[in-house]
N, C-alpha and C positions, 0 to 999 in steps of 0.2 A: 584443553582450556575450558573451564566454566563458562558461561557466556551470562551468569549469574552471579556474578564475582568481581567487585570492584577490579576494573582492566591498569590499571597504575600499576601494579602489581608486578605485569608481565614484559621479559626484555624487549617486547616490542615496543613499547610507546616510551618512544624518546625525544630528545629535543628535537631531531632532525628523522624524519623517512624519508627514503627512498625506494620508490617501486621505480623499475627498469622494464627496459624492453617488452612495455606490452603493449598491446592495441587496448587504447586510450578513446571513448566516446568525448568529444571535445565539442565544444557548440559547432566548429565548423563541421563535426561531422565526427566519425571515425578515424585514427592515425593510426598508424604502425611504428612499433619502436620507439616507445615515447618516453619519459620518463616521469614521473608526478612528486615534487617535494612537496610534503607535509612537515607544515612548520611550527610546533604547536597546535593550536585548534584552527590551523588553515591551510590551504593551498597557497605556498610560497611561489611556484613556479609550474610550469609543465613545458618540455622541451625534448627535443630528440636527443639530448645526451644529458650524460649525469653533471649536474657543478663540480668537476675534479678538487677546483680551489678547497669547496667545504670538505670532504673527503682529507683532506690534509690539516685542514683550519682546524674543526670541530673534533672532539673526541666521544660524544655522544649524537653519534649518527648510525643509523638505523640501514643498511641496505640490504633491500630485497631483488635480487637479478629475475625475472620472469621469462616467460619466452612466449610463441605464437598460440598455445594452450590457454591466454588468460586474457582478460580484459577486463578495463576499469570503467564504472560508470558511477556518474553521481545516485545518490540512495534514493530509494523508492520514497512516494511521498502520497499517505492514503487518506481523501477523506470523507472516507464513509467506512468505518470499522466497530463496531458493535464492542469487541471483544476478543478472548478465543482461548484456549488450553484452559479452559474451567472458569479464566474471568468473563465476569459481565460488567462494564462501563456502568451501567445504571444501579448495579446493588454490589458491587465487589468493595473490600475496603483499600486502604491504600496500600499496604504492605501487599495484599495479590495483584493490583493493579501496578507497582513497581515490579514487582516478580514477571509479570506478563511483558510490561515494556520493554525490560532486560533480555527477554526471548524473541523479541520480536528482528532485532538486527539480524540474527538465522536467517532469517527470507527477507533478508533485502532493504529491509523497510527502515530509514532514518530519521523520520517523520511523520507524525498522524495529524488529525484530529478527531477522536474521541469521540462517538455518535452517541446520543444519546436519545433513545426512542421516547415514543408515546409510554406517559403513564403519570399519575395523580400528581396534580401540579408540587406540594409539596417533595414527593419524593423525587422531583426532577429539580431541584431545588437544593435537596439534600448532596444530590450525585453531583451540580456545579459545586456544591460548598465543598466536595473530597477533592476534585479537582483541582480548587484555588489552591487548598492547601498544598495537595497534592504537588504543585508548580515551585511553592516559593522552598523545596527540598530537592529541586530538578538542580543536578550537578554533572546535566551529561552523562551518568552512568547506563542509562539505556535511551531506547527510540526519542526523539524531544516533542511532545506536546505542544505543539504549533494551535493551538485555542480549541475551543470546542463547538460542535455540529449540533443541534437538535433539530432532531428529525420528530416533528410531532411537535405538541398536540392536535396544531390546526389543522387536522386533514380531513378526507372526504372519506365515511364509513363508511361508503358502498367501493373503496378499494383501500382498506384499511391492511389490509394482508393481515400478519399477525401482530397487528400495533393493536392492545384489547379496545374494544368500541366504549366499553365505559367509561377510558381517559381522554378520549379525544372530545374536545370542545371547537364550537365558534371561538376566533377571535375576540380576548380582552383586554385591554391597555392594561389594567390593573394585574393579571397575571402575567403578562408576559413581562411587565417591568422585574416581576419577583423574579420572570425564569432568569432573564438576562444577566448573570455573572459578567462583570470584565472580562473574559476571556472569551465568551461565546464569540466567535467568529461567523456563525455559516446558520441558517435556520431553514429548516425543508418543511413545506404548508403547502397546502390545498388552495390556489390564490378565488375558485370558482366559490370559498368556505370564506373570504375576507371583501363582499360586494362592497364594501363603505370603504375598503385599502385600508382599515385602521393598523392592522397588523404593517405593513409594507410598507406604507407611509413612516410608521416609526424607525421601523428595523434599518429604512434607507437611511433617515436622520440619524441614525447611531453605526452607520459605516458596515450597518451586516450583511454578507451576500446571501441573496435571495435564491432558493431553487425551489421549484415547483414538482412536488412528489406525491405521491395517494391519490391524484388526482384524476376526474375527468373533464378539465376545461378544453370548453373549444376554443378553437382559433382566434377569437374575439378576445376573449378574458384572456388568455394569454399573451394578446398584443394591448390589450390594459395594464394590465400586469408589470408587462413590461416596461410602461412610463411609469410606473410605479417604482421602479426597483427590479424586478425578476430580472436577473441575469440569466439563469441555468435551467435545466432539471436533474432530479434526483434518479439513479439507476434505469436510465432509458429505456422503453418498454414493460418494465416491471410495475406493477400495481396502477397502471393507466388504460385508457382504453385503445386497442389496437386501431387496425385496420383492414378490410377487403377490397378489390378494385371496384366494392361500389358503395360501402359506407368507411367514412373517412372517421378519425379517433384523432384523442389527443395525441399517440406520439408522432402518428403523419402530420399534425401541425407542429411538432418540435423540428421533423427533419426538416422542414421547409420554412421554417424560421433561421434563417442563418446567424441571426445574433444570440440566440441561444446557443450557450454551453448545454453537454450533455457527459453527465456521469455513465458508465454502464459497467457488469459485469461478465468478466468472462470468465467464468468458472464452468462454463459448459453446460451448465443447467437453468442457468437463467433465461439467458439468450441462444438461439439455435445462433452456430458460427456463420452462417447464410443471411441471418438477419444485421448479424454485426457487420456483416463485410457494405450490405446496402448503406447502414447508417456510418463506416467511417469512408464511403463514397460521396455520399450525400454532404454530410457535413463538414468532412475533410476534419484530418488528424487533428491540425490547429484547435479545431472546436471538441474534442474530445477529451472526456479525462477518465483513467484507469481508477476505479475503484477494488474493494477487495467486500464490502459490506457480509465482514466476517463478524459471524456470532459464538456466544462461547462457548459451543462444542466444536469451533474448526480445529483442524489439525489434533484431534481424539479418535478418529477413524471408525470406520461402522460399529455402528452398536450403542455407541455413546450416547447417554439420558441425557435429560435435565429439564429445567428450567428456565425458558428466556420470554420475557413478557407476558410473564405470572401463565405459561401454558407449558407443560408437556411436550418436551420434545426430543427425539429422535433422530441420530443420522442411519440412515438407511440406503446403502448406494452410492453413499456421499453426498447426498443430500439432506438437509435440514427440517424437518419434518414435526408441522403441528399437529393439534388433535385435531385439526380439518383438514387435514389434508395439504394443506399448502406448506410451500417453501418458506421458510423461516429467516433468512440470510445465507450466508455462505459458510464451505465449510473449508474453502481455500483461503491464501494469505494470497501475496501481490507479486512476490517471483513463480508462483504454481501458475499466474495469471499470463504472466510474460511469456513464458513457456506457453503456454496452450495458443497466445495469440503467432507464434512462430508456427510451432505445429499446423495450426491450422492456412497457414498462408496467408494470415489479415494483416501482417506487417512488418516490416521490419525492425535492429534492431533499434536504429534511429527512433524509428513510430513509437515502442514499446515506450521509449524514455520521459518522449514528448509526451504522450498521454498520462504516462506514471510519474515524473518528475518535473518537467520544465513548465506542463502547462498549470499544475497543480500550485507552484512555487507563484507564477505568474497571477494565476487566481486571489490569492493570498498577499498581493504585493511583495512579496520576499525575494523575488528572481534577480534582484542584484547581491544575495546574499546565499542562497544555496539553491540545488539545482541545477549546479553546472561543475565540470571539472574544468575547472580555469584560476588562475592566479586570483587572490585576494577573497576568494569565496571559502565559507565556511569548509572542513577536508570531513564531510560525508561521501565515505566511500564504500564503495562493494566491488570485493574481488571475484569476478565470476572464471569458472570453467567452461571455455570455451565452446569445445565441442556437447557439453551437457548442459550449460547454462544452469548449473549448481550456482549458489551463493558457498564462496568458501572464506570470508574474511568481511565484516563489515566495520568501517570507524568513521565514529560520528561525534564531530567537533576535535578530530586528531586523534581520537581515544579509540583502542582496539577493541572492540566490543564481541565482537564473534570470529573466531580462529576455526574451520573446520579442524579435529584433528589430528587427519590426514597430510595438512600442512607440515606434521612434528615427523613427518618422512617413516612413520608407522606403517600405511597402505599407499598403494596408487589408488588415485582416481580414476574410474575408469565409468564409463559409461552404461546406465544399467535400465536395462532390456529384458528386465523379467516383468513376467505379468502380473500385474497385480490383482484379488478375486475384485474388487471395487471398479462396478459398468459405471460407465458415466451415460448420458441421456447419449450422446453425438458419437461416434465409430472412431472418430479422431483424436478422441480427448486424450489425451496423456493420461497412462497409468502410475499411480504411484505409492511408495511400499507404504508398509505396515507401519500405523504411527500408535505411541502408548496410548494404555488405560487413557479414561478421566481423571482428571485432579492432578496428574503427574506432572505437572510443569518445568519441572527440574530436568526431567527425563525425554523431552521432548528429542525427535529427530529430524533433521533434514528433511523434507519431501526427496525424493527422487525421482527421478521423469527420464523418458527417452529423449538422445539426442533429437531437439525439431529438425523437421527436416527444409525446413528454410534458411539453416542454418550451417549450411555442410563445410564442413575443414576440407580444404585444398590435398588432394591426392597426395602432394609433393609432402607434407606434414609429415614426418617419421617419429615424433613422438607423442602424438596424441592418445592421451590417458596419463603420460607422465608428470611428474610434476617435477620443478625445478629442486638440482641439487641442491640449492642455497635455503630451501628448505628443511631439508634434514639439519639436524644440530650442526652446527660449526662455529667458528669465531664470530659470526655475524647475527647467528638465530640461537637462542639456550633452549634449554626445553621449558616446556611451561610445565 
């Protein structure tokens, strides 16, 4: 199946789904043998047996039998995402930005918001105007657009990373009314660049969450800030100033602020896994949220040029790479992340959700709407493979949007433990294969990673790597 290709199409999206017996991540936790109807664009029911009555009632019902190889979680939910297979959020048109969104259900992801960086107020301006548009054609055919992030302009030049220093300004009422599209949701600023809170002060009065990123406030201005509006920070430890056991930085005033949220990256390169494990101790899971702060050469694999914030750049190692030298964004998506945070022992799969799903959703106000696999919530779902923590099926709003095609009973699944040339900074990182050229977006593949090993399938498991018969063609599955 195309994952580019209007999904109506395919016998899967019927009046009725049903996925069976699989472990089911459910608010109260993980279940065994669960069953999940998708009812249209929702979650009808979740229980430990199928509705036999519908099975007799209905004639367009959809069953999937699964087994202890699979489980279901609500879909990824990113916001902090630049971009990525050749698009850029800030200068891409809409037709590549539809093309991107449409690939994006592959890794997991059912929801963003759209980051859009530092650069000349007009042309941040232009990128809300593709957006808006962009929205009122949104028919659920890929990822859904949940508002948009600007990160930038107000930030602090002396950690500007590669946001250009030419586009960053102070605080203006008069620009920032321009930048504000209805949709903007989220805005990341320097609060130590807004001393009069003109910015904050508005941004609260108009319902937008604040996070504090490019910055070096102290302790002070971020407990100002904070009456102001600051709820968050932006990519924890990233573009701020550290700390030693004997001069203290801004992100030692984020851990110890326990009403701040904190976004972070675990793509291996941003954060040593040692630091992340202190800060989701410190702050505790609740206050964590999974980003991916992918830019547009992620998922292009070494070697990949371009262009992201009018600079030159390169992934080299799997890193993103300006003409200074620094990290550029990321060059993972949000299941690469999941993955590595298993591998490395920072979490469980519960944790993973809760930072990547629930608490995202809750940020956003939407948590009685998705975010959860439970009756009456929107049916964003992702089928992963269990022992690999592959995405192999995502649907979002009931709509089957990414079938690996594996599922069409072509190959098994099976877990893959070849090494990839691509070092990551940390010894633990998860290897993963060979992804196309640039520009190929059509062509895109799966990441693949080792089984984490926090993750072990039970001895007793005799079919791990298979995948259920009811996937190969039969009365139930056509082929797509």
């Amino acid at each position: 199946m195309n994952s580019l290709t209007p999904s109506e199409k395919t016998p899967f999206n019927r009046k009725h789904t049903l996925l069976t017996d699989a472990l089911v991540l459910t608010p109260e936790g993980l279940k065994n043998q669960q069953t999940v109807h998708i009812k249209g664009a929702t979650i009808e029911a979740v229980s430990s047996a199928p509705p036999s009555n519908l099975l007799l009632r209905e004639d367009d019902v959809q069953l999937i039998p699964l087994n202890e190889n699979f489980m279901i979680t609500p879909g990824l939910i990113d916001l902090q995402i630049n971009g990525g297979l050749g698009c850029d959020f800030n200068t891409s048109s809409i037709p590549v930005i539809q093309q991107f969104l449409a690939a994006l259900p592959r890794f997991g992801v059912t929801g963003i918001l759209p980051t859009l960086i530092t650069a000349p107020h007009m042309d941040m301006v232009t990128a809300t105007n593709t957006f808006e548009e962009l929205l009122h054609l949104n028919r659920y055919s890929h990822a859904k657009v949940l508002g948009l992030h600007l990160e930038g302009p107000y930030l602090n030049t002396q950690k500007r990373g590669t946001h250009p220093a030419s586009a960053i300004t102070p605080p203006d009422l008069e620009t920032l009314q321009l930048l504000l599209s209805p949709q903007v949701k989220m805005m990341t600023l320097a609060p130590e660049c807004d001393a009069e809170f003109l910015a904050l002060d508005y941004l609260r009065q108009k319902g937008i969450l604040i996070f504090a990123g490019h910055t070096k406030a102290t302790a002070e201005q971020l407990k100002q800030a904070m009456v102001h509006g600051l709820s968050g920070v932006t990519h924890l430890f990233n573009a701020m100033d550290g700390f030693t056991h004997r001069e203290t930085g801004t992100a030692l005033h984020v851990l110890n602020l326990k009403a701040l949220k904190a976004s972070f990256i675990a793509d291996g390169y941003h954060v040593h896994p040692d630091m992340l494990r202190l800060a989701l101790e410190t702050k505790g899971v609740s206050n964590m949220l999974l980003v991916s702060d992918a830019m547009n050469l992620a998922g292009l694999g070494d070697g990949a040029k371009g262009f992201f914030a009018n600079q030159s750049i390169q992934v080299q190692e799997g890193r993103a790479i300006n003409q200074e030298g620094n990290l550029a964004g990321s060059t993972q998506f949000m299941d690469s992340m999941v993955r590595n945070l298993l591998n490395w022992n920072l979490a469980t799969v519960e944790d993973c959700f809760e930072m990547g799903t629930t608490n995202p959703a809750k940020l956003l106000g939407l948590e009685n709407s998705i975010g959860a696999i439970a009756a009456g919530y929107q049916a964003d779902i992702v089928l992963w493979h269990r022992p690999t923590m592959q995405v192999l099926a995502t649907w979002v709003a009931g709509q089957l949007l990414w079938c690996d095609p594996k599922l069409m009973g072509t190959a098994p699944v099976t877990a893959n433990t070849q090494t990839n040339q691509q070092t990551n900074a940390f010894p633990t990182t998860p290897s993963f294969a060979t992804l196309p050229e640039a520009g190929h977006i059509a062509g895109i593949k799966t990441p693949a990673t080792q089984a984490p090993q926090a993750f072990n399938p039970t001895a007793t498991t005799k079919t791990r790597g298979a995948l259920p018969k009811a996937f190969a063609p039969s009365q139930h599955i056509g082929l797509i």
